[in-house]
C-alpha positions in Angstrom: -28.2 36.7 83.5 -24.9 36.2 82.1 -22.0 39.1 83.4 -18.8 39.9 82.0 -15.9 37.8 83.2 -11.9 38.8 83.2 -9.1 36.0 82.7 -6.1 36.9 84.4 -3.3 36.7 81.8 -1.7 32.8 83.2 1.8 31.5 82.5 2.5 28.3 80.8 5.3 26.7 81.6 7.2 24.7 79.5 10.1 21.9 79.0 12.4 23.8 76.1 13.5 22.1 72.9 17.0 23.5 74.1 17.2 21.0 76.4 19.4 17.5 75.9 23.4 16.2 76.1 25.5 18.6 75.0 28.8 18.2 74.6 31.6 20.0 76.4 34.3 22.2 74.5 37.0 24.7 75.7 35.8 27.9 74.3 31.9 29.0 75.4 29.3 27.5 73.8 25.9 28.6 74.5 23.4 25.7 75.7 20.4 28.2 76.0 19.3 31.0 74.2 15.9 32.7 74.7 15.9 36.3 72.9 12.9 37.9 72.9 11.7 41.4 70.7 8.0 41.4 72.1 9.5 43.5 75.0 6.6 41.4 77.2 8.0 40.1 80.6 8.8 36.2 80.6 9.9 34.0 83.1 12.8 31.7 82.2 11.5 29.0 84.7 14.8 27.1 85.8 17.4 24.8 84.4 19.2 21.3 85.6 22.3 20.7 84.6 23.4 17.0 85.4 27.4 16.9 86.2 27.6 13.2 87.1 30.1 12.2 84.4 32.7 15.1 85.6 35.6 13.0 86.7 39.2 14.0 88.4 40.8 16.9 86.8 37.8 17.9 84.8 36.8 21.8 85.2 33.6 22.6 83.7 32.2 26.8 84.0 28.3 27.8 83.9 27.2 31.1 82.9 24.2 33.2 82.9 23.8 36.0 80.9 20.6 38.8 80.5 20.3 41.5 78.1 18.4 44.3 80.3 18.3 47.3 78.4 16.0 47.0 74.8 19.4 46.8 71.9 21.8 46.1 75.0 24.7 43.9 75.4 25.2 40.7 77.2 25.9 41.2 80.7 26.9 38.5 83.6 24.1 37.2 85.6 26.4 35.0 87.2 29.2 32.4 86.2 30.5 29.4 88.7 33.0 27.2 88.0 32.9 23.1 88.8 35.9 20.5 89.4 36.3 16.8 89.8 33.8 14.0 90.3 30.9 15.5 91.7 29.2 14.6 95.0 26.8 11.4 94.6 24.2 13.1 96.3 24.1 16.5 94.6 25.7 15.5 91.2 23.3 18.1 89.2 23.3 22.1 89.3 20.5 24.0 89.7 19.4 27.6 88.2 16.5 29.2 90.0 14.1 30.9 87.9 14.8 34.4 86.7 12.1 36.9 85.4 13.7 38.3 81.7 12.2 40.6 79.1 14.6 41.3 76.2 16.5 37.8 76.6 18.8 35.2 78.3 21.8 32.8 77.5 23.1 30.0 79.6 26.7 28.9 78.5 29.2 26.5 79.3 33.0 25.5 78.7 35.1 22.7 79.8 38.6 23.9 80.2 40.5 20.7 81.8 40.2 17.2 81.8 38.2 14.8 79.0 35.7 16.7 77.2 32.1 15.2 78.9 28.7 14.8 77.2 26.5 17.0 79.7 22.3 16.3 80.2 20.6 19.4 80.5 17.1 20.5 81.0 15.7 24.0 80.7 12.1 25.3 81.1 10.9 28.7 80.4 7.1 30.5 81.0 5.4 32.5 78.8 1.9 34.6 78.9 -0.7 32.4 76.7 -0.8 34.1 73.5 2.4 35.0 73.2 5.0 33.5 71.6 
């Protein structure tokens, strides 16, 4: 006799078109962009940011932003800032996953040295069936 079964809703998680080189400028220009109107929780899974080609004099700044109120503004999630030649055996930045609903930007500038080409990676999860 067959019964009734439930499927929890599961996650997918995926590697984001977003990701790729970007290229460095001195005003903010946003890397990652994941706005959402379904007003369904998301997970924005993570990102890598490889800094290897920062060299001496270079400054480079990461931000996060969130939008937590439905029709709200940007607000700061959290910004750091990154100089010189990076260490060989952490060259890369990491951004832990953060759970989101109405949407997050990552953005970056380079305000000293030569403008750098910068590899990125970004994932983000989403409930099956949604988009």
């Amino acid at each position: 006799m067959a019964g009734a079964t439930s499927v929890p809703p599961l996650l997918s998680l995926r590697r984001s078109g977003q990701s790729g080189t970007k290229a460095m400028a001195v005003p903010w220009t946003v890397v990652y962009s994941d706005l959402s109107s379904s007003n369904i929780a998301y997970l924005f899974g993570g990102a890598r940011i490889n800094l290897s080609t920062m060299q001496a004099g270079d400054h480079i700044d990461i931000r996060v932003r969130k939008i937590v109120l439905s029709g709200g503004a940007w607000v700061n999630h959290d910004e750091l800032g990154y100089d010189n030649v990076q260490p060989a055996n952490h060259p890369s930045v990491a951004i832990s996953a953060i759970p989101d609903v109405y949407g997050i930007e990552i953005a970056m500038r380079q305000t000293a040295g030569t403008l750098r080409m910068i590899e990125t990676e970004f994932y983000a999860a989403k409930v099956l069936g949604t988009s």
